[in-house]
C-alpha positions in Angstrom: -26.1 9.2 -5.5 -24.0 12.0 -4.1 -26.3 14.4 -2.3 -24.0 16.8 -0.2 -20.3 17.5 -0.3 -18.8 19.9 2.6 -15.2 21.1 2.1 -13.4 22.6 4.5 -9.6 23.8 4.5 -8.4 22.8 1.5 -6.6 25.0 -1.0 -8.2 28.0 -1.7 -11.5 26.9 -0.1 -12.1 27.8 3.0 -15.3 26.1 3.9 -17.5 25.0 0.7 -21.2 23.1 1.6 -23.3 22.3 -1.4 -26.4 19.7 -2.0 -26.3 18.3 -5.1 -29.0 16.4 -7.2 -29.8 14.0 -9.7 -29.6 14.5 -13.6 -26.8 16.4 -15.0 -25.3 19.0 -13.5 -22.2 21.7 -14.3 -19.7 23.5 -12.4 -17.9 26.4 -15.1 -16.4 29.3 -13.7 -12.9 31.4 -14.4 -9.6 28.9 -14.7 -8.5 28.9 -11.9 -11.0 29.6 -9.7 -10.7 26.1 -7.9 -12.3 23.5 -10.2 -9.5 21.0 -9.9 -9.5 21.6 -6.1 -12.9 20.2 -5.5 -11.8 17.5 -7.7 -9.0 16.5 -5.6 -11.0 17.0 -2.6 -13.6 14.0 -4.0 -10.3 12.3 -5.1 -9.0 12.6 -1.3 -12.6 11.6 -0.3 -12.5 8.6 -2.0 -9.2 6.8 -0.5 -6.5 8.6 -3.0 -3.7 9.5 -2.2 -4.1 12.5 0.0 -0.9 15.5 -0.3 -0.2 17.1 2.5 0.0 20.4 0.6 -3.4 20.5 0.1 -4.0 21.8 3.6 -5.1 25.2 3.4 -2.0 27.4 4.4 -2.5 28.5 8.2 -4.7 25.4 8.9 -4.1 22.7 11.0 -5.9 19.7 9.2 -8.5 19.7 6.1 -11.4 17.5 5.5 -13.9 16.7 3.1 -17.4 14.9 3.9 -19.9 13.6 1.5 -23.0 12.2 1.9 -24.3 8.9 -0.4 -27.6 7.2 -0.8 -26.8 3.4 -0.3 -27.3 0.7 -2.0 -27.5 -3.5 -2.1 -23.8 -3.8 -2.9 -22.7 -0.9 -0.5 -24.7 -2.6 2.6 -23.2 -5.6 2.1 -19.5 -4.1 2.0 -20.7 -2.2 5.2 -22.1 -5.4 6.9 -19.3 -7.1 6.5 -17.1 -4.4 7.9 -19.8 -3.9 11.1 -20.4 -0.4 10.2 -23.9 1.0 11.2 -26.1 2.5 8.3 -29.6 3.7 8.7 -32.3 5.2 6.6 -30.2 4.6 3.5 -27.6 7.6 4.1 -24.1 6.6 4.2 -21.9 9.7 5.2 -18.1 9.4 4.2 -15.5 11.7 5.6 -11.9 12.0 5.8 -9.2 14.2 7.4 -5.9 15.3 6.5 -3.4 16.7 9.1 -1.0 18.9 8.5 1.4 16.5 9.1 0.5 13.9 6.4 -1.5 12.0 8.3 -5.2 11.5 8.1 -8.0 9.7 9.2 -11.5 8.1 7.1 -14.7 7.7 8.9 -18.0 5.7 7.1 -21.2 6.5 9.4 -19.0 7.8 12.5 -16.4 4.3 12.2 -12.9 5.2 11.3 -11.9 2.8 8.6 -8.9 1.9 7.0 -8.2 3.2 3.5 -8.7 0.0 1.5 -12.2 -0.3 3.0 -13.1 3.2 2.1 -11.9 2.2 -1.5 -13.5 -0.7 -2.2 -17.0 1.2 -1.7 -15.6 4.2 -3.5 -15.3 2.3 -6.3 -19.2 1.4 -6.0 -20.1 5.1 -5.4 -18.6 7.5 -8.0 -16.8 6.8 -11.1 -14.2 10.0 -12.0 -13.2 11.0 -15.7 -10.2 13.5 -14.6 -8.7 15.6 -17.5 -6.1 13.1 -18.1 -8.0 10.4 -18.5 -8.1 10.4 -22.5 -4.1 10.0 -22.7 -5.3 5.9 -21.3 -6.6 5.8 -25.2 -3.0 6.7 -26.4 -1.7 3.6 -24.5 -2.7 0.2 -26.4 -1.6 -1.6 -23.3 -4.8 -0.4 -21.3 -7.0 -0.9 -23.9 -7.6 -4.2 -22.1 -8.8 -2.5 -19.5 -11.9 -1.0 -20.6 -12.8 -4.3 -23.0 -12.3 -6.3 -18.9 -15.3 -3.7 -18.1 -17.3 -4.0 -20.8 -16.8 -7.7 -21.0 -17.3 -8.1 -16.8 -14.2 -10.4 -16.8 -13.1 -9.4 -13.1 -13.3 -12.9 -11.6 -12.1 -14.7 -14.6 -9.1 -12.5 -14.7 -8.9 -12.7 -11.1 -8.6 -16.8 -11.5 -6.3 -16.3 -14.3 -3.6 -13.8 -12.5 -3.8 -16.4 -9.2 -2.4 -19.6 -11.3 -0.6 -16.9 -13.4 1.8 -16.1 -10.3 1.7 -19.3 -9.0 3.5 -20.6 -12.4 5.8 -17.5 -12.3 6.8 -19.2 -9.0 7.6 -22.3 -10.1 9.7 -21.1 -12.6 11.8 -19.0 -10.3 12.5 -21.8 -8.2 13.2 -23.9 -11.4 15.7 -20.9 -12.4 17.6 -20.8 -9.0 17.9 -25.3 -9.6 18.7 -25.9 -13.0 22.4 -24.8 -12.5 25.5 -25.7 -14.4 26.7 -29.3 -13.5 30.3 -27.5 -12.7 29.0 -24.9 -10.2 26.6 -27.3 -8.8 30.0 -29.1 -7.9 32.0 -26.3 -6.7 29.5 -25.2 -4.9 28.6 -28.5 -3.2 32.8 -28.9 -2.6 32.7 -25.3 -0.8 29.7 -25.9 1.3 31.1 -29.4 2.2 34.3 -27.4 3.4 32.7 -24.8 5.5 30.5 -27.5 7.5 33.3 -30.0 7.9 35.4 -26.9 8.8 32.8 -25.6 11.9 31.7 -29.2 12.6 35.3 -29.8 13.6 35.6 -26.6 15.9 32.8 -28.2 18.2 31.1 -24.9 19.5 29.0 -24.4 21.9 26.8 -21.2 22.6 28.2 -19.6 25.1 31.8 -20.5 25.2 33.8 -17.8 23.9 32.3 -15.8 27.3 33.7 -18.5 29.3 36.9 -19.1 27.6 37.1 -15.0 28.2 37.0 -15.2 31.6 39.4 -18.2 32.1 41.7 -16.2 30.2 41.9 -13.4 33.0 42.0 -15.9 35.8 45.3 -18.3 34.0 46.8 -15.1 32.9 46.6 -13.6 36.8 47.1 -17.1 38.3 49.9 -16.2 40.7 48.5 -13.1 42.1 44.9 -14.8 42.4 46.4 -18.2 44.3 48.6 -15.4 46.7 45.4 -13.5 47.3 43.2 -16.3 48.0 45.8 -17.6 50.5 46.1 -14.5 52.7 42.5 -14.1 52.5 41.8 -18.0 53.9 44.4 -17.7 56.7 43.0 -14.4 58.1 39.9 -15.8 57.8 39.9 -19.3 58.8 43.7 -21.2 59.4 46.5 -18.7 60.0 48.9 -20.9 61.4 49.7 -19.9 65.2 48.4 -16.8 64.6 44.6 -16.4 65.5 42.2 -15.8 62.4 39.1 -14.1 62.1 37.1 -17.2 62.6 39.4 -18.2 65.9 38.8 -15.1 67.4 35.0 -14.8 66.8 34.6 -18.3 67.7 36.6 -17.2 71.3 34.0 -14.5 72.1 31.1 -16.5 70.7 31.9 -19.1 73.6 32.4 -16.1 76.1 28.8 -15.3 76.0 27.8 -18.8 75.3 28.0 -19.5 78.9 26.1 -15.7 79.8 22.9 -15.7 77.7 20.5 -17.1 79.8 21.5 -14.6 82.8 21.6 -11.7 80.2 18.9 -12.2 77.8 19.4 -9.0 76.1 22.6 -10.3 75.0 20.9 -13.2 73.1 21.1 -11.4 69.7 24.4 -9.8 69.7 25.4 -14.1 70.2 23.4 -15.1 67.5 25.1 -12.3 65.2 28.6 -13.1 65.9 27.7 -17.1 65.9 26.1 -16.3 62.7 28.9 -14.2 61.5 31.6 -17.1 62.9 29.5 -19.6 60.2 29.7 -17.1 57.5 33.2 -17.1 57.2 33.7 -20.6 57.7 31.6 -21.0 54.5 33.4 -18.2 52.7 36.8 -19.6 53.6 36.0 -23.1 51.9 34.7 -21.6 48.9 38.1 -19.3 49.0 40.1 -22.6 49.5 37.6 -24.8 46.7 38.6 -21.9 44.4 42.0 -21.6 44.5 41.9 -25.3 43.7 41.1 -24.4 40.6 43.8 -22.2 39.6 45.9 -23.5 37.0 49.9 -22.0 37.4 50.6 -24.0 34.1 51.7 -21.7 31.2 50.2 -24.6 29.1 46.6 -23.4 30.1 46.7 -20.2 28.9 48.1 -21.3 25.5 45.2 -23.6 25.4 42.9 -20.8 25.9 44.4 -18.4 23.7 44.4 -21.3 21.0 40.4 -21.7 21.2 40.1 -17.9 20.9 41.7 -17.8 17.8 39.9 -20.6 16.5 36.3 -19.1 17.4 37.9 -15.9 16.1 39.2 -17.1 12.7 35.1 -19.0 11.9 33.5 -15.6 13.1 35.9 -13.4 10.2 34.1 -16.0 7.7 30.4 -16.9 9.3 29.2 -14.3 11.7 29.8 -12.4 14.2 28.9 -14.6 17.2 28.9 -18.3 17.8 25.5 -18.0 17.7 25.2 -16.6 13.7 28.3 -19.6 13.1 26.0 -22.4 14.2 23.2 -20.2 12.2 25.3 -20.1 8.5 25.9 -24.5 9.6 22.5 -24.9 9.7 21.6 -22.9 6.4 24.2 -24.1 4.5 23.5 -27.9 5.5 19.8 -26.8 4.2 21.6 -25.8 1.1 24.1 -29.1 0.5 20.8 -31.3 1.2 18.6 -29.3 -1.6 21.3 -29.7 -4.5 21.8 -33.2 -3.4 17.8 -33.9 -4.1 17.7 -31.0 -6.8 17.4 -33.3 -9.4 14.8 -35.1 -7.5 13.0 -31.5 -6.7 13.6 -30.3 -10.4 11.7 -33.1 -12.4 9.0 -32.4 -9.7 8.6 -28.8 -10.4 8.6 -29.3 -14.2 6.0 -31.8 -14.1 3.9 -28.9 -11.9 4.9 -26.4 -13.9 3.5 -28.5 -16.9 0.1 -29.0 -15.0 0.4 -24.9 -14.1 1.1 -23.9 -17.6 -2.3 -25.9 -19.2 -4.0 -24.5 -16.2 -3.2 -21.4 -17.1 -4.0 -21.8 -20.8 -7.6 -22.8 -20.1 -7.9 -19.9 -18.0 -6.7 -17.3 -20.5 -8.9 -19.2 -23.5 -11.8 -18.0 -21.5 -11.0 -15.0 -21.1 -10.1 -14.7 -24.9 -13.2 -16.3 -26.1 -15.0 -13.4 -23.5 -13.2 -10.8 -25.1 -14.0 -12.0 -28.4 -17.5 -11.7 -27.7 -17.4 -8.6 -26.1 -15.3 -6.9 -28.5 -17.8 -7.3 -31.3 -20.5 -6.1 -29.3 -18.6 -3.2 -27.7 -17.2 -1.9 -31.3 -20.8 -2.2 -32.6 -21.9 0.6 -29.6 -19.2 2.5 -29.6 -20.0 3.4 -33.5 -23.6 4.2 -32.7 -22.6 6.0 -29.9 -19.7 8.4 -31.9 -22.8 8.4 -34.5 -24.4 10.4 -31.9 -21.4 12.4 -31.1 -21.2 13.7 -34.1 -19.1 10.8 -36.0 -21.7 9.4 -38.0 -19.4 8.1 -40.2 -16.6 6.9 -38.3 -15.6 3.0 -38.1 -14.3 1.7 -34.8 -12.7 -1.7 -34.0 -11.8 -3.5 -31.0 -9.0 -5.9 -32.0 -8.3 -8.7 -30.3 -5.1 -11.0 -31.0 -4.5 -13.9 -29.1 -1.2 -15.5 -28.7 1.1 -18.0 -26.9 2.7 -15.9 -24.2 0.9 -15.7 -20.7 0.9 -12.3 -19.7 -0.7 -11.0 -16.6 -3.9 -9.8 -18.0 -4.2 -13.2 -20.0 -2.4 -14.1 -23.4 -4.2 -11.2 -25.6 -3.6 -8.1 -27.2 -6.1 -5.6 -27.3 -5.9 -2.4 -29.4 -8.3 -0.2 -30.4 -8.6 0.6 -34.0 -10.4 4.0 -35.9 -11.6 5.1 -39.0 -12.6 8.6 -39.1 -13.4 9.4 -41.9 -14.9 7.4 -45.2 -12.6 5.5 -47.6 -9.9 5.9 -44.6 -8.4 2.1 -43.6 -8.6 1.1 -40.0 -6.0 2.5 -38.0 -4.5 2.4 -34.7 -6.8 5.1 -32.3 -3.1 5.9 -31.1 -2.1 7.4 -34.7 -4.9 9.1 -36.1 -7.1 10.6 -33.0 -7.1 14.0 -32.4 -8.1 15.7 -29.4 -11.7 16.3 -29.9 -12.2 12.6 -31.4 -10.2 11.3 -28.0 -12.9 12.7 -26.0 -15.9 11.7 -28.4 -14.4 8.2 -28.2 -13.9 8.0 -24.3 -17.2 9.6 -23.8 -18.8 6.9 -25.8 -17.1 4.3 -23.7 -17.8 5.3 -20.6 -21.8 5.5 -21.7 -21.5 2.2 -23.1 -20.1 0.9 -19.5 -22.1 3.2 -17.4 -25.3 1.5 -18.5 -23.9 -2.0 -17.0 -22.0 -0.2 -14.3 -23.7 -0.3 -10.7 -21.9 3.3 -9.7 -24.6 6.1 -9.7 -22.5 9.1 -9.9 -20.1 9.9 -12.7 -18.0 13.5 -12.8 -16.6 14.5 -15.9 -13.9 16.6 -15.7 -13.4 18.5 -19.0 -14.4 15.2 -20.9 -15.2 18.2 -23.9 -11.2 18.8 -24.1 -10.9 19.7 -28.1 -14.4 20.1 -28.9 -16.7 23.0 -30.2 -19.9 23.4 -32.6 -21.9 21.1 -33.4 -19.3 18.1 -31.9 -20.0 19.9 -28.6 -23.7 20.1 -28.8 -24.0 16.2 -29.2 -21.6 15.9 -26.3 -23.9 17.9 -24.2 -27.0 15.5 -25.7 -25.2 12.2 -24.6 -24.5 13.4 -21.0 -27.6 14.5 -20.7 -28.8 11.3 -22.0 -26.7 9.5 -19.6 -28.3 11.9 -16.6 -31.5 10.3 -17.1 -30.3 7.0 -15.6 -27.0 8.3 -13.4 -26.4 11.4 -11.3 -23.6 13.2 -14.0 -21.5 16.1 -12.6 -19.4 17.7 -15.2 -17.2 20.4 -15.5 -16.8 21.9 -18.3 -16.0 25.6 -20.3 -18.6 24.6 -23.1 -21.6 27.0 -23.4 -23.2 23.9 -25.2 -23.4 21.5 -21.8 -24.3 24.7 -19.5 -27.2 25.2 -21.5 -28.4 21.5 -21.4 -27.8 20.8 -17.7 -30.6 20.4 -15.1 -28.2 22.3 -12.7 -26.1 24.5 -12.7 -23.2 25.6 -10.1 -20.6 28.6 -10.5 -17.3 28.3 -9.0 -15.1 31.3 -8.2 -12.5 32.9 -6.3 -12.3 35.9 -5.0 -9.4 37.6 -2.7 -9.1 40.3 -0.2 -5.7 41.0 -1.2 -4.3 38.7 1.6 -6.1 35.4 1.0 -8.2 34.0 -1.9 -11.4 32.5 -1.2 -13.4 30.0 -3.6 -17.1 29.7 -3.2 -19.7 27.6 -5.1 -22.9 28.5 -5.7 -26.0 27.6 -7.5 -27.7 29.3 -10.2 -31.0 30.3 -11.4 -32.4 30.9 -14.4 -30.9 34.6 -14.7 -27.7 33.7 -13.5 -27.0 30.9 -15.9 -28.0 32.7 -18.8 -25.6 35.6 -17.6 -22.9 32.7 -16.9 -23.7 31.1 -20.6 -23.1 34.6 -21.8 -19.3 34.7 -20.0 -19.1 31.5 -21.7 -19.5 32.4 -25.2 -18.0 35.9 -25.5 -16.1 36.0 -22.4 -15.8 38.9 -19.9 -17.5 41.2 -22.2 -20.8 39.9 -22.1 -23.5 42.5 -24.6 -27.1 42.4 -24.1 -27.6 40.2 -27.5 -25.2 37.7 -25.7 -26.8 37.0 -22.6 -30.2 36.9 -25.0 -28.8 34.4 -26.6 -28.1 32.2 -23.4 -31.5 32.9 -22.5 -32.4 31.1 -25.8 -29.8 28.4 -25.4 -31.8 27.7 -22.3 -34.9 27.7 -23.4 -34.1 25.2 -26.5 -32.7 22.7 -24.1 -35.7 22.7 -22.3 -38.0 22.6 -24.9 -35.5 19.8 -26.5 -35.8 17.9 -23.2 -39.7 18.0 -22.9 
């Protein structure tokens, strides 16, 4: 049960605290005074989809906190998720930045929003104003007949083998080819193997082949270079070198160190120094070795290039993506080559799959089947109570051969409003008032095997008045008895058979609007009844009349 909300930044409302309690209760007030908003802030609450614009304008962030009694399936959900809950409270908030992003906490841990929804949808259960239009589509129909029926985990066995067929067919699709384009395509992929096979690449070489270029195409300068270099270093002829003249004053002070000791390092530099370019003049000389002053070379080279640069225009930008589009299309040549092999396979699973799959979705027909003549039955009691004595409802269910993804049924809900009228299609013949009369009596029929303990009704009395309205008001407070009910409404009829009562309005300075929520007594919903009935111009005999309104319920309920 839902025992305090607290808004704060959101919309029009400032900062909005309000303990709520069982039975039924109402929220009226003005349209437009903010009725929606603390809708979408329970929406928000509850792991929906949270709109940035909701954020109050000159606030940094919104947030909306609620707090629950638990219950056996809640704990186990929190158990499983380590979160903390003691003395029965579990307190839900979230908040939503400016920027989009927001944040949920369950007792103080910061969850992720698929946690916070799975026990949202084991707290409250919302009716939003749009909510009848799901009666105007057949295809969802289904949907409620799955509730009533309890077929989540048999539908949940059905959709798993239900994909996993929808699988095997897709693969089947992308082998059973045309004989000719299997051909052509096992000639082309032939070709472009043989083709990179032959070019022998290795990772790596167009860098090398790069830089082999530069050195063949500057052979002649490089070899002169390196020449000069090693003879000034190391063998110049006649002429000293570095190396001959370091070596002549390293065996100067050979003969002086031990008299001069302080000399000592200056003769290990220049004897180390003497070494040095000893080793760099071989490597000069091992190098220049290796310059090639054949023109043949560099056409060699260039010749490679081209090759590696004629496979990269066709199979990727590098040698490495080359060898990469080899690989995956030898993968490809070796699956049609077995295809026929792989395809009788997958139609012998997909054989095995498909009477899986039919098994499966006989349960769940033979489920609905027995749940759509029990549902039907209460839904006609139920519009009986609404005010529809005499309306005929039917839940048909037609069963086929086609696997769809909520099983191989077609569910449709069918009406008879009046007497001597045929069955018809809810879709054709409801009108707005009926629409809510009908959804009403569904969601009483599933609230009585539903674990949630909070419904909210948001304008589920959309097209009704009179007497239709009175036996609206009865059924939710029927339904209060057993569930916490919040509804908001614009009927006089509910107001006066609620157990509480809360007014919403708005009021403005002029500069910014402000809605409030507050909590009425006797005098105030009597006066709010009134405003109900006759509007702004409420008379003396009006609010008399609420008085009375209230007093009946009362004496009704007791």
């Amino acid at each position: 049960m839902l025992n305090h909300l607290s808004i704060k930044n959101i919309a029009v409302i400032s900062r909005l605290d309000v303990d709520l309690r069982g039975g039924m209760s109402v929220l009226t007030g003005e349209t437009g005074a903010g009725k929606s908003i603390i809708i979408d802030s329970i929406n928000m609450l509850l792991g929906n989809r949270a709109n940035k614009e909701l954020v109050r304008f000159g606030a940094e962030h919104a947030s909306v906190q609620a707090a629950f009694d638990t219950n056996g399936e809640i704990n186990a959900i929190l158990e499983e998720n380590d979160i903390d809950c003691e003395d029965g409270e579990l307190i839900i908030s979230r908040r939503l930045n400016r920027d989009g992003k927001s944040t949920a906490r369950i007792n103080g841990s910061i969850v992720t929003l698929g946690v916070l929804r799975e026990i949202a949808d084991k707290l409250i259960n919302i009716h939003g104003q749009h909510d009848n239009q799901a009666l105007l589509t057949p295809q969802k129909h289904i949907q409620f007949l799955d509730a009533y029926a309890a077929n989540a985990e048999e539908l949940e066995e059905y959709r798993q083998i239900y994909e996993k067929r929808r699988s095997i067919e897709r693969e089947l699709k992308s082998l059973i080819t045309d004989e000719r384009e299997k051909a052509r395509r096992t000639e082309l992929l032939e070709y472009q193997i043989n083709e990179i096979k032959a070019a022998n690449l290795e990772k790596g070489e167009e860098e090398d082949l790069r830089d082999q270029r530069k050195i063949a195409a500057n052979a002649e300068k490089i070899s002169s270079s390196i020449e000069e270099a090693y003879a000034n270093l190391y063998e110049n002829g006649g002429t000293p070198s570095a190396y001959d003249s370091i070596s002549v004053a390293v065996n100067a002070l050979s003969g002086i160190t031990d008299l001069t000791p302080a000399l000592n390092e200056v003769y290990e530099s220049l004897q180390s120094a003497m070494y040095s370019i000893e080793d760099a003049a071989h490597e000069i000389k091992e190098f220049g070795a290796t310059v090639d002053f054949e023109p043949q070379t560099l056409d060699d080279i260039e010749e490679r290039l081209d090759v590696i640069s004629k496979l990269k225009r066709k199979y990727g930008n590098s040698i490495e993506d080359i060898l990469l589009y080899k690989a995956k299309s030898e993968e490809e040549l070796k699956n049609i080559r077995t295809s026929d092999e792989r395809t009788a396979e997958l139609q012998l699973e997909l054989s095995e799959t498909t009477d899986e799959l039919r098994k499966k979705g006989s349960i769940l027909t033979k489920s609905r089947e027995r749940a759509a003549a029990d549902l039907q039955s209460k839904i006609e009691k139920s519009l009986a109570e609404l005010n529809m004595e005499r309306a005929r409802f039917c839940v048909d269910v037609e069963s086929g051969d086609e696997f769809y993804e909520n099983g191989m049924d077609a569910v449709e809900f069918m009406i008879s409003a009046n007497p001597g009228e045929p069955l018809k299609p809810l879709v054709k013949i409801a009108s707005g008032g009926e629409l809510s009369r009908v959804m009403l009596a569904i969601k009483s029929i599933l609230a009585d095997s539903d674990s949630v303990e909070t419904l909210i009704f948001d304008e589920i009395d959309t097209g009704v008045s009179g007497n239709a309205a009175v036996k609206i008001a009865k059924k939710l407070s029927d339904i209060g008895k057993t569930k916490q009910v919040i509804c908001i409404t614009h009927l006089p009829q509910l107001a006066a058979t609620a157990d509480n009562h809360y007014l919403i309005q708005k009021d403005s300075d002029g500069e910014q609007s402000e809605t409030t929520l507050e909590e009425l007594d006797f005098d105030g919903r009597a006066a709010e009844i009134a405003r109900l009935t006759d509007g702004a111009n409420m008379t003396k005999l009006a609010i008399e009349h609420a008085r009375q309104m209230l007093r009946n319920a009362k004496n009704t309920e007791n």
